[in-house]
Steps between C-alpha positions, in 0.01 A plus 500: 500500500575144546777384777614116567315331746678386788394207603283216286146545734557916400495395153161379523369731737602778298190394246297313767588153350311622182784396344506162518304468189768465272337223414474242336431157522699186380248294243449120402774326419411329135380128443855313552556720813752728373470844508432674194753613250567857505829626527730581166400719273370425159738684245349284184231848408239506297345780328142431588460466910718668770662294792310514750745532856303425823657626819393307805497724867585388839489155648460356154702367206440502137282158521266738685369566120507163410119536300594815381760410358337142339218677339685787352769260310177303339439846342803500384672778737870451587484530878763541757499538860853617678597460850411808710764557785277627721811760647376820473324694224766683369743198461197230374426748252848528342527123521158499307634768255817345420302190417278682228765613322575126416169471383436572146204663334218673636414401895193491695598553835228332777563564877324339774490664863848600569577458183303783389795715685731383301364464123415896593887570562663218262319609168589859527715619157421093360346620129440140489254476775146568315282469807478446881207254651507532890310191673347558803874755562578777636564796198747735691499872420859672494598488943229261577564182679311142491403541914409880411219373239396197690413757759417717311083355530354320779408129437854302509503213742899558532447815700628415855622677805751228570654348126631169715173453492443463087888425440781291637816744463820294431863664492708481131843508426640822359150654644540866538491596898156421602310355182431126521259291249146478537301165510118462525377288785274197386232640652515831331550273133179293576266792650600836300736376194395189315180437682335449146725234429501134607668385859762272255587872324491698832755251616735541223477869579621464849762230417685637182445914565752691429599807728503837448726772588364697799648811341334457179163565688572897537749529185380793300412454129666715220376672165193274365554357203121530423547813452647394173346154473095427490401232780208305599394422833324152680333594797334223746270688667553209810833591524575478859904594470503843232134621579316521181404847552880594549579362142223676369631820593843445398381339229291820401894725587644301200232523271455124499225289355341319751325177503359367831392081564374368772760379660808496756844627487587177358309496142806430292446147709101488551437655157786451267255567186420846598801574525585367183281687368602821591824423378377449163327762499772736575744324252262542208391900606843525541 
């Protein structure tokens, strides 16, 4: 059903560039110009609030939920947010699962963009994961890829004819024959990604973005862990990368509550309080 592309521009032609989403978006770096703190995991547990583990998508790092993750530790939330390799969405999600084990006590598991791919694969079997909250993501069915539901709805300014003309393709080593890693042109960060956020923040997108495997693009999900696990969905219904309507509908396939803002793929930047807010929601229903 699915075969290894050949060459990186099949890759993206294979789902029209509507792909490229994965997407994310790296955030504000905090006052003293660091980025956030994010990485190790909290194994202190307490019995009244879950940690909360934020999984950042493509071209991003964990500072990209830098006011996430400062408003939900003044509630009082333990908050983590670990490095997503960015490989492939079979291999990020074992990376992701092996990290949960070492964190203890109930989980809230939050996915942005690409990283809705993987929370959906890394939580499967994880008793301790009490609910998935998909930001502006993609929420895979068993098969289905992240360019298959980009595409999946007219309305993403990543669908191209020619990908060279929304990515620069650059060669890795140990790359599998013809996979290479993606990077978004400047222009495509300023006019389709972050073009909510300031030209300082668009800049700091195009300098510190970090690539994506080609191959992850048209990597098929596997069994859905919200099958097993109740989610919650933000939906920013000026989403230019994952059309709005497209997460509605697989929204709708995983029985997902939905919530939709005003707003662009990037709200866990532009609106870091709504998001917040659907993460507390879904830690206290949960």
């Amino acid at each position: 059903m699915y075969r290894r592309i050949r060459t990186p521009l099949a890759v993206l032609a294979t789902v029209s560039v509507g792909a490229a989403l994965l997407f994310t978006t790296v955030g504000p770096a905090n006052a003293s110009g660091s980025p956030s703190p994010a990485a190790s995991p909290d194994r202190s547990g307490t019995a009244s609030k879950p940690t909360v583990v934020l999984v950042h998508g493509a071209w991003a790092d964990g500072s990209s939920w830098h006011g996430v993750i400062t408003r939900l530790r003044s509630q009082g939330y333990r908050v983590v947010a670990p490095p997503n390799p960015l490989r492939g969405v079979r291999s990020d999600s074992a990376y992701l699962a092996g990290y949960l084990k070492t964190v203890k006590g109930p989980i809230v598991l939050v996915g942005h963009s690409y990283g809705g791919m993987v929370i959906t694969n890394a939580a499967l079997g994880n008793t301790e994961v009490k609910a998935l909250v998909y930001i502006d993501a993609f929420i895979p069915a068993k098969g289905q890829s992240a360019g298959e539901i980009a595409a999946s709805e007219p309305g993403s300014a990543v669908i191209m004819r020619d990908p060279t003309t929304v990515f620069d393709l650059v060669p890795f080593p140990g790359a599998s024959e013809g996979d290479a890693d993606l990077y978004l042109k400047p222009r495509v960060v300023r006019s389709s990604f972050a073009q909510a956020l300031s030209a300082a923040q668009q800049n700091q997108i195009v300098a510190a973005q970090r690539p994506l495997a080609a191959s992850a693009v048209t990597e098929p999900s596997g069994e859905p862990a919200w099958k097993t696990i109740p989610s919650w969905a933000l939906i920013g219904r000026q989403d230019k990368i994952i059309p709005a309507a497209a997460q509605e509908v697989a929204a709708k396939v995983a029985h997902t509550t939905i919530k939709e803002i005003d707003s662009s793929h990037l709200s866990l930047v532009s609106h870091p309080g709504a998001v917040v807010k659907l993460i507390t929601t879904a830690s206290r229903t949960s």
